[in-house]
N, C-alpha and C positions, 0 to 999 in steps of 0.2 A: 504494500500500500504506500502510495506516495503522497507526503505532505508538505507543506512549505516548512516547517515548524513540529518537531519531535519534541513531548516536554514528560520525562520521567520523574512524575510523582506526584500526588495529590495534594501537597502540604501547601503552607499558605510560599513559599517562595514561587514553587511550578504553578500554583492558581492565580496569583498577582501578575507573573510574567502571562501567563497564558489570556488574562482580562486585557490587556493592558495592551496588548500586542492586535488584540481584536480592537481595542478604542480607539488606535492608530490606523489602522489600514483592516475595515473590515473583507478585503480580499484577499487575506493571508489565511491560508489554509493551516490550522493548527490541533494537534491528536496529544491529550495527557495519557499515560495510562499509568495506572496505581494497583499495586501487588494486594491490596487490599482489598477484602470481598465487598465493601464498599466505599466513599469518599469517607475519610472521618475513621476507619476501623481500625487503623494502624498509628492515629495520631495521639500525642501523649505530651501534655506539658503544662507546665505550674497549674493556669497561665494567670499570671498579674499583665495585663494588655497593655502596648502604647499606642494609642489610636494614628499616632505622627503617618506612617504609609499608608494606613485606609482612609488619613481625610484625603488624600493624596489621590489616590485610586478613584474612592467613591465619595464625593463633598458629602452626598446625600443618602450615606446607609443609615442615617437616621429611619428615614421614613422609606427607603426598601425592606426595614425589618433584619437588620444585623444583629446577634445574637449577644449585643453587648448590652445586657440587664441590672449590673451590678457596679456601681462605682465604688472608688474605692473612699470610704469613708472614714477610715484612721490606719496609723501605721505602728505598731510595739513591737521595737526589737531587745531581742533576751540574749544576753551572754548565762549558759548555759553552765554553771559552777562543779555541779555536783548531781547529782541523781534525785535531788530533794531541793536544792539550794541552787537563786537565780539574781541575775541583777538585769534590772531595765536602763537599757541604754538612753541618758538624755538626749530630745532632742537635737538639742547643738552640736552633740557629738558624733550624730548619726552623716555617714556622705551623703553629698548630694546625687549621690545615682540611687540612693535607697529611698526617695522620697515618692510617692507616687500620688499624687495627686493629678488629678487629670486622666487617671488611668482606670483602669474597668478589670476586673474578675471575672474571667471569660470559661469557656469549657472550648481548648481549642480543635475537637471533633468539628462542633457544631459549627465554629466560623468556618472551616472549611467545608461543612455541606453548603452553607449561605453563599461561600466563591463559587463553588463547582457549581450553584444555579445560574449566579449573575454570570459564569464564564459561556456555560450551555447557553442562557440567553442571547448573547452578545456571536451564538454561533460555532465555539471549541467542541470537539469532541471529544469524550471522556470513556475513558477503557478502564473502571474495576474491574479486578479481579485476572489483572494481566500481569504479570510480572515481568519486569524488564530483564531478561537470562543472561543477553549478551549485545556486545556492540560491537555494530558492523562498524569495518574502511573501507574507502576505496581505495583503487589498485598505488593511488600517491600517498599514503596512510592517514589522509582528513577524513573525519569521522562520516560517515555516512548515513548511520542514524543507528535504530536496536533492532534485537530480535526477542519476541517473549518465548518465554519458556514451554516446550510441550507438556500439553497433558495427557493423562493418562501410563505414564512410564512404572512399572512394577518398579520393587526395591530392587530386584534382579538385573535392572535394567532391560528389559524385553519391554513390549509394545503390550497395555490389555485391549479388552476390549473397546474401552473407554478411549483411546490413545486420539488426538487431538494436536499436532501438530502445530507448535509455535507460528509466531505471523512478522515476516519480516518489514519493519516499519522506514523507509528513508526518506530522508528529510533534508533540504537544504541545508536546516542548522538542527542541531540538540542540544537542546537545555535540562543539565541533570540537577535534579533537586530532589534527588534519593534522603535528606535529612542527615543528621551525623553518622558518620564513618558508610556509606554508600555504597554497595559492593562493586556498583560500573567506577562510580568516582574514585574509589583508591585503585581501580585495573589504571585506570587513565591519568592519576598522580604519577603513578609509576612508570608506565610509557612515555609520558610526554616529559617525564623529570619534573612536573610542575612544584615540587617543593624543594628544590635545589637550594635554593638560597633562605630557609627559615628553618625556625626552630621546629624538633619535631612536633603533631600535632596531642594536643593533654585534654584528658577526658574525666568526667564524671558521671556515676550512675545513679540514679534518680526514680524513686520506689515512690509511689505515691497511691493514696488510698483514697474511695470518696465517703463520706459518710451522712448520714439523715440524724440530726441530732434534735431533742428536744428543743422545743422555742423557747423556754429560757435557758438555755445555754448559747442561740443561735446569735449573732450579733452582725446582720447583712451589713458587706459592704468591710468589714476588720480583716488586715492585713498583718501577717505576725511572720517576723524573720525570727529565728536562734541560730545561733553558733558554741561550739565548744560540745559540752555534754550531748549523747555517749562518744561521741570518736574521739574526742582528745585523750579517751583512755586507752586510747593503743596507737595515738599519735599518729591521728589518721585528722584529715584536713576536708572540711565542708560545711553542712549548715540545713538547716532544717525550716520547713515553712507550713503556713497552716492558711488558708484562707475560707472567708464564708460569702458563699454563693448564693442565689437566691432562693427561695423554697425549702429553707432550712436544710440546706444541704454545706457540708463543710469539708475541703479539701486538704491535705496532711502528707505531706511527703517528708524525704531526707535523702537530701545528695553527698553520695560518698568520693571523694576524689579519688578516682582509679590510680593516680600517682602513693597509692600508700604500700606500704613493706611488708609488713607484717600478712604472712599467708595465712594465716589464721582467721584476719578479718572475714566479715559475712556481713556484707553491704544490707541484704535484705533483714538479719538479725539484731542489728545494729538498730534500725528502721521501729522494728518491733518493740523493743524495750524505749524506743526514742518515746513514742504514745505516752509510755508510763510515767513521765514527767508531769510531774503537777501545772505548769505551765500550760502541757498539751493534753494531757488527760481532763483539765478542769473544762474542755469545751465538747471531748468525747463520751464521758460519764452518761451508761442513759441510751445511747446513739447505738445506730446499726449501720456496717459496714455493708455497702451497697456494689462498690467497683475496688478492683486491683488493677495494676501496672506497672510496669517498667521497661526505662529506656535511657541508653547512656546521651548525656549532651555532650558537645563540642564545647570547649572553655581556653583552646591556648593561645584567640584572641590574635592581635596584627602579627604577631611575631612567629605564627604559626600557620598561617592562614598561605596557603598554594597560590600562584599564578592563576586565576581564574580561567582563563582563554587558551586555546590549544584550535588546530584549524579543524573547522564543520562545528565548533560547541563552545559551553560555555558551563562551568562549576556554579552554581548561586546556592545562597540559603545556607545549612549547615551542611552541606555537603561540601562547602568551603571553607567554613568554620566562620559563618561570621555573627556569630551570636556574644551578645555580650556580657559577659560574667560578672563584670563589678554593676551591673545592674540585675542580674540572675534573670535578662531578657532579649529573645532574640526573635520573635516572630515581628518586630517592626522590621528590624534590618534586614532578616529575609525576605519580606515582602519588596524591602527596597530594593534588592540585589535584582530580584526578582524585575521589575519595573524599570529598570535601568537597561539590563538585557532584552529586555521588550524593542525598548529606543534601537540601540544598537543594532538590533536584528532586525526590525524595520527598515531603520535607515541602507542596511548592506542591502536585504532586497530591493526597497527603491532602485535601489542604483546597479539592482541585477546581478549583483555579486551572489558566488553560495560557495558553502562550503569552505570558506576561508575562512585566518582566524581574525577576532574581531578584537583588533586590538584598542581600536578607540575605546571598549569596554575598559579598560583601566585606568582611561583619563575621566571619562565619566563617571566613572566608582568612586574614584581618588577627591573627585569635585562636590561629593554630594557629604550630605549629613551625616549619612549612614556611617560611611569610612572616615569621616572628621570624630562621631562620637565615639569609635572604636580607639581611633588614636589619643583620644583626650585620657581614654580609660587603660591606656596598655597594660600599663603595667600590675596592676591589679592582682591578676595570675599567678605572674612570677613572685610577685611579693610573698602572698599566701604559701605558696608552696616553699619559699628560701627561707621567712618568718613564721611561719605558722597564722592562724586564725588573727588572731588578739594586735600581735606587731605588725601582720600584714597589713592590716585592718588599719592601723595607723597612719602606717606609709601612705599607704593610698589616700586617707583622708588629708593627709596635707600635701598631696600630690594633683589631687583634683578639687579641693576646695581653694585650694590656699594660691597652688602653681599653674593651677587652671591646665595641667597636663603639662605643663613646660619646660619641666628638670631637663636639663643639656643629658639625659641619656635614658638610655630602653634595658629595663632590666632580659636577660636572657633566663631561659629554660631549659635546658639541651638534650637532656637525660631522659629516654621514653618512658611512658607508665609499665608497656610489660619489662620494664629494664630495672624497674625500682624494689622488686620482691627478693628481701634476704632470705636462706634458710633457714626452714623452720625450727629448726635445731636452736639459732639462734634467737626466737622469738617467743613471748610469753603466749604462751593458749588462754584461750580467752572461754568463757564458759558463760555461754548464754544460758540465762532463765529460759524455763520453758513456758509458752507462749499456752494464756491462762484462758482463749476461748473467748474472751467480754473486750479488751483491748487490744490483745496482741494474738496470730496465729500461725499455721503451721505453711509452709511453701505451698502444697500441695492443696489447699482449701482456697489456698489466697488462687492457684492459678484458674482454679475450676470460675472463679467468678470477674474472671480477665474473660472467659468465654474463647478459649483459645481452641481451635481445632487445625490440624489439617489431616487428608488425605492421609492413612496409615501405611499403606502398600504402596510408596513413591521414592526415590532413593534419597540418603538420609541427607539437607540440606545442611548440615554441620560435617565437614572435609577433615582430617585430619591427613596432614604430609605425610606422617610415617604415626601409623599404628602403634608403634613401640615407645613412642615417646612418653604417654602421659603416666605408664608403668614402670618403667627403666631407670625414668630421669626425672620427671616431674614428684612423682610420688615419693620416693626417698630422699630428693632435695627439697622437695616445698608441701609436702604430703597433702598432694596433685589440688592446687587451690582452687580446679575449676570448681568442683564441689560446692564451696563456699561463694564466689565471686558470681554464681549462675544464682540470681534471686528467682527462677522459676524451677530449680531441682532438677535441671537437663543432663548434669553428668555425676556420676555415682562410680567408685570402686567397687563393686560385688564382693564379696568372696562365698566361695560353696566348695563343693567338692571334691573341683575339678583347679581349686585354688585363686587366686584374685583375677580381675576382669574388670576391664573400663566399661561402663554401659552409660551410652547417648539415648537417653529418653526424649527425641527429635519432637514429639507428640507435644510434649511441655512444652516448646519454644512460643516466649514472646516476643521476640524478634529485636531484643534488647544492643544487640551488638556486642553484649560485655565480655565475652569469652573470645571475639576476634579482638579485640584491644588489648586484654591483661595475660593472655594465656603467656608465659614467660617464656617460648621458644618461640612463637606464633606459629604455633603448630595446626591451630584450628582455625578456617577460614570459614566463614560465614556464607553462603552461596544461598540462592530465591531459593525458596522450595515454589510448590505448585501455586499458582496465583490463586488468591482468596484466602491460603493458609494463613495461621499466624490468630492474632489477637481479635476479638470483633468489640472493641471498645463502643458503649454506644454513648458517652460521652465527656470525654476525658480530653 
C-alpha cells in the first residue's frame, strides 16, 4: 500500500504529527498504525497535562470535547523521611518546573482516542491492531516505509490456519513514534549511528495504579509529588506521584530509575509498600483498585536524545527521548516534535522531494519551545543520578530558578543503566513485606487487571541472543534480576526435576520495555509480538 506519509504509532507525538500534517495540505495521503488492539490500549502515563501543543494544534478543543476534565487545583510535594515520617516541601523551595498550574489531570488513553477522531476526521487512516515488524529500504538505504507483522504464525514457526500475512506499507517519508525505547527506532539509532555524538540514553520504570476512593478522601483537581522513601533505602533514585481525577477516581504511581545497582531491587515491590505511606495511604484507605500498569519513560533529556533525521524519516516523541524529566512531563513536547515534523514533511513534499532526509527538521526543533525548554532543564538528570534525590534537587533549583539554565556547562551521564548493576554478592537483599490484599498486591492479580492478552501459540516476542546467558552468567553474578526488574512476572528460574530452567511467561507481557533496557548483557531484545497483543488499558 502506498502512502504519502507512514506514521508508526498511536501516541499523542504520531496523532499530532498525523493532524497536523492533514491541516497543512489536506492532499497528503497519511496511514498510522498502532500495535495496539485499539487507539489508547497500549498508552500509559502520569498524566499531569501541559495544554502548550494542543492550544497549538486545536485553539478550540474546548468545545470539540477534549478529554481535559480536571484542573489542577493544588500542588504538595513530600520528601519522603522514613516509612512513617515526612516533611512538606515549602513553596519557595519547590522549582519552577514542578509548578503546574494551568495544567489538567488527564487519563492519556482517552486524549489519544479524542486525536485518532479529530485525525480520522480531518481524513488519516488508522490501523489498530497492526504492528509495525519491520522497516523496509530502498535499494540506496533511505527508509522506504514498514512492514507489519504476520498473523497467525504457530510458536513452531509454521503457518496455522489463521496465518495472515503482514502488509507492506511505503511511504514517501516515516515518522516513528513507537514511545520510549521503540523497537524500529533503536534498529534505526543503530544503523544510521544516530547517537554518535550523546550520552547514552537513561531510563525509568513507572508502575502506576488507578483507584475509586471514597469522597471524603477524594480531593479533585490535588497534585502530590514524593521523593526519597522506599528507594532511598537501597539507594535507588526516583519519586512517587498521586493525582485525583474526576469521579473520584485517584491515580498513584512510582518511578524507579532503571540506573540503580543493586539487583535485588523490584521496581514493582518497591511501588507496593510505597501505598503504605501515611502520606499515600491517607487518600487510598476505603478505595478499590480498579486499573494496573506499567511502562518505562525516557529521562536522559538533550544530552541523550539521537539525531532525529536519517533519509525517508524522522524519530519524534519519546522514541527520541524528548520528554522532560525535571518536569516529570513529556506529552506537550511530543506532540510538539510531532507538529514540527508535520511542517517539514509538508514542506519537502511541496516541493516534490521524498525520501530524503529532512534536515531542516533540526533547525526547526532547535527554534521552537519544545527544544529551548529541554535545554533550560538539562541538567536535571545528570544531577539526580551524580547527587542523588535531595542534592540533585538542589542543583537544579538554583540552576533553573536562579540561572534560568545558564551555568557555562552541561552536566554529562555516560554510564548505561544495564551497565550500573553490581553483584549480588555485593549487595544487601532486600525483603519485601508481603503485599496484604487492601493496599498492596501480588504481580500476578495486578497483571490480570492490566487486561493483558495475547495470542498463546505465536513465537515468543521476548528474543534472547544466547539461551545460556541468563543461567550461566546472569544468575550466579546478579541472581538473574530479570525476575525482579519485570513488574509483570515474565521471567522466572524454575527449578524441578530435571534441575533449574529460565521460563518467559511471554502471556504476562505488558509491553513495559524494562527487560530490553536493564537486562545486564542485553541479552533480551524486545520484538512486536502479534498486533493487538499486549495491554488493553481502557484508561490510563
Amino acid at each position: 500500500m502506498e502512502y504519502d506519509v507512514v506514521i508508526v504509532g498511536a501516541g499523542p507525538a504520531g496523532l499530532a504529527a498525523a493532524c497536523r500534517i492533514r491541516q497543512l495540505n489536506e492532499d497528503i495521503s497519511v496511514c498510522v498504525v498502532e500495535k495496539g488492539s485499539e487507539v489508547g490500549a497500549h498508552i500509559l502515563s502520569g498524566a499531569v497535562f501541559e495544554p502548550t501543543a494542543l492550544n497549538e494544534l486545536f485553539p478550540d478543543w474546548k468545545e470539540r470535547g477534549a478529554p481535559l476534565n480536571t484542573e489542577v487545583k493544588g500542588d504538595d510535594i513530600y520528601v519522603l523521611r522514613s516509612d512513617e515520617n515526612s516533611i512538606k516541601v515549602p513553596n519557595l523551595f519547590v522549582p519552577s518546573t514542578m509548578h503546574n498550574e494551568g495544567n489538567y489531570i488527564i487519563s492519556l488513553g482517552n486524549l489519544c482516542r479524542w486525536l485518532a477522531e479529530q485525525a480520522e476526521n480531518l481524513g488519516v487512516e488508522i490501523f489498530p491492531g497492526f504492528a509495525a515488524a519491520e522497516v523496509l529500504y530502498n535499494e540506496d538505504g533511505t527508509v522506504k516505509g514498514i512492514a507489519t507483522g504476520d498473523m497467525g504464525v504457530g510458536m513452531n514457526g509454521e503457518q496455522k490456519d489463521s496465518y495472515m500475512p503482514g502488509m507492506e506499507l511505503h511511504a514517501k517519508y516515516t515518522l516513528f513514534a513507537e514511545g520510549c525505547r521503540g523497537h524500529l527506532g533503536k534498529q534505526l539509532i543503530e544503523r544510521f549511528k544516530l547517537d554518535a555524538d550523546t550520552d547514552p540514553q537513561h531510563y525509568g520504570i513507572g508502575v502506576k495504579e488507578i483507584w475509586k476512593v471514597p469522597t471524603d478522601k477524594h480531593q479533585q483537581g490535588l497534585v502530590v509529588h514524593t521523593a526519597g522513601w522506599p528507594l532511598d533505602q537501597s539507594g535507588t533514585h526516583g519519586g512517587g506521584f498521586l493525582y485525583h481525577l474526576e469521579d473520584n477516581q485517584v491515580v498513584v504511581g512510582l518511578i524507579t530509575d532503571l540506573a540503580y545497582s543493586n539487583p535485588h531491587v523490584s521496581p514493582f515491590d518497591e511501588f507496593q509498600r510505597y501505598k503504605h505511606h501515611p502520606v499515600i495511604k491517607q487518600y487510598l484507605e476505603g478505595g478499590e483498585r480498579v486499573a494496573y500498569g506499567a511502562r518505562a519513560i525516557v529521562k536522559g533529556g538533550l544530552q541523550s536524545q539521537p539525531k532525529m533525521t536519517f533519509p525517508g524519516g524522522l524519530l519524534i516523541g519519546d522514541n527520541a527521548g524528548t520528554l522532560n524529566f525535571a518536569k516529570i512531563k513529556g506529552n506537550h513536547t511530543a506532540m510538539k516534535s510531532g507538529m514540527i515534523a508535520a511542517e517539514s514533511v509538508v514542506e519537502a513534499l511541496a516541493a516534490d522531494r521524498s525520501n530524503e532526509e529532512l534536515t531542516d527538521y533540526t533547525t526547526k526543533y532547535r527554534d521552537s519551545w519544545a527544544w529551548k525548554e529541554l535545554h533550560l532543564q538539562r541538567n536535571f538528570g545528570p544531577a539526580q543520578h551524580k547527587w542523588g534525590n535531595i542534592f540533585g534537587s538542589a542543583y537544579a533549583f538554583v540552576d533553573i530558578n536562579l540561572f534560568k539554565g545558564k551555568l557555562p556547562w552541561t552536566l554529562r551521564d555516560t554510564k548505561a543503566d544495564h551497565a550500573q548493576l553490581k553483584p549480588a554478592a555485593d549487595c544487601a537483599k532486600i525483603d519485601y513485606p508481603k503485599p496484604d490484599g487492601v493496599l498492596s498486591f501480588d504481580k500476578l492479580s495486578s497483571v490480570f487487571i492490566s487486561n493483558t492478552n495475547h495470542e498463546e501459540d505465536q513465537p515468543c516476542h521476548l528474543v534472547l541472543k544466547d539461551p545460556e546467558i541468563p543461567l550461566n552468567h546472569n544468575l550466579p553474578i546478579y541472581d538473574e534480576p530479570a525476575q525482579l526488574y519485570c513488574p509483570a512476572g515474565v521471567y522466572e528460574v524454575v527449578e524441578d526435576a530435571n534441575g533449574k530452567r529460565f521460563q518467559i511467561n511471554a502471556q504476562n507481557c505488558v509491553h513495559c520495555k524494562t527487560c530490553d533496557i536493564k537486562d545486564p548483557t542485553q541479552n533480551i531484545v524486545w520484538v512486536t509480538p502479534e498486533g493487538g497483543g499486549g495491554p488493553n488499558y481502557p484508561n490510563m
